[in-house]
N, C-alpha and C positions, 0 to 999 in steps of 0.2 A: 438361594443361599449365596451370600456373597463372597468375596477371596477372603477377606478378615474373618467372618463367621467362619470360615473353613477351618484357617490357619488356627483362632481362640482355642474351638473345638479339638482338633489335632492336640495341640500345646497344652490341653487338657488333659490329655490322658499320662503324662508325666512321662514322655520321650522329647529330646533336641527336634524340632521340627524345622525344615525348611522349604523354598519353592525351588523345586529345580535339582539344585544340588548345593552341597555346602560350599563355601570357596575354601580354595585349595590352601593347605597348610590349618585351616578354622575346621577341619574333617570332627565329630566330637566321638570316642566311643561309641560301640554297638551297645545297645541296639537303640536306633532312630527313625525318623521318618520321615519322608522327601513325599512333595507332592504337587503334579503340574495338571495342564491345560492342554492334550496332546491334540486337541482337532473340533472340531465339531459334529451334529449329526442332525442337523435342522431338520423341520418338515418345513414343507412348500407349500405354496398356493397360489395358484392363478400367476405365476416365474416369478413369484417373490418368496421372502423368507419369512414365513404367517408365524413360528415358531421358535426360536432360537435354543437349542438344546446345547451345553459344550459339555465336553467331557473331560470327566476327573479324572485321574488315576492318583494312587495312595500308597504309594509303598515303603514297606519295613524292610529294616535291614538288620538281621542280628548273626550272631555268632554260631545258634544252634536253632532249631526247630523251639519257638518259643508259644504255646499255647495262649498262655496269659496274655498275651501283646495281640498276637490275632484277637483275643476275643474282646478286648478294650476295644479297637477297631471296629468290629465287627456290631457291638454295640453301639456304639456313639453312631455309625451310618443309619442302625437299624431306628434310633430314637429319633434320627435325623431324616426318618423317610425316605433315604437312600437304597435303592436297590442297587447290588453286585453281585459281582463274578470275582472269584479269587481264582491267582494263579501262581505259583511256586517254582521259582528256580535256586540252583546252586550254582554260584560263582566261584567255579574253581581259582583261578588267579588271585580274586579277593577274600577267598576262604569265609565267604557269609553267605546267607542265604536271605532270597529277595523273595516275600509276599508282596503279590500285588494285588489289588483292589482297583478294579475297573466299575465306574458308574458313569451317572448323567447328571447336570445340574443345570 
């Protein structure tokens, strides 16, 4: 899957989508969605890289615990053959709440 395929897909589901984060002052309404490239997780073989694995992460960001936007997500990865782990915080400063969506691609 490629960064476009990702981003389309995202931008699909009717949230402001971005890489990374929005630029400052361009911030759009909750609830949105940011999404990067935090590292890699290769397999190896014989001291080279037989495999290239990178990893997604996908996160929302809304105002209250939003069901419907999880499960938009949650589909679109699952259609996409994406296995994940979700994980939840609260940003007390920013007063939102971050789903996040860790996978591989």
């Amino acid at each position: 899957m490629t960064t476009q395929e990702i981003y389309e897909g995202l931008k699909s589901l009717g949230y402001p989508v971005a890489y990374s984060h929005f630029a400052e002052g361009d911030v759009p309404d909750l609830p949105y969605i940011v999404y990067y490239f935090p590292g890699t997780d290769n397999f190896s073989a014989d001291g080279i890289v037989y495999h290239q694995v990178t990893e997604l992460n996908i996160e929302l960001y809304t105002v209250k615990k939003d069901l419907e936007a999880e499960k938009k997500i949650e589909n679109w990865m699952t259609e996409n053959e994406l296995f994940y782990e979700k994980s939840e915080y609260y940003i007390e400063s920013e007063r939102m709440l971050q789903v996040i969506f860790e996978t591989e691609v």
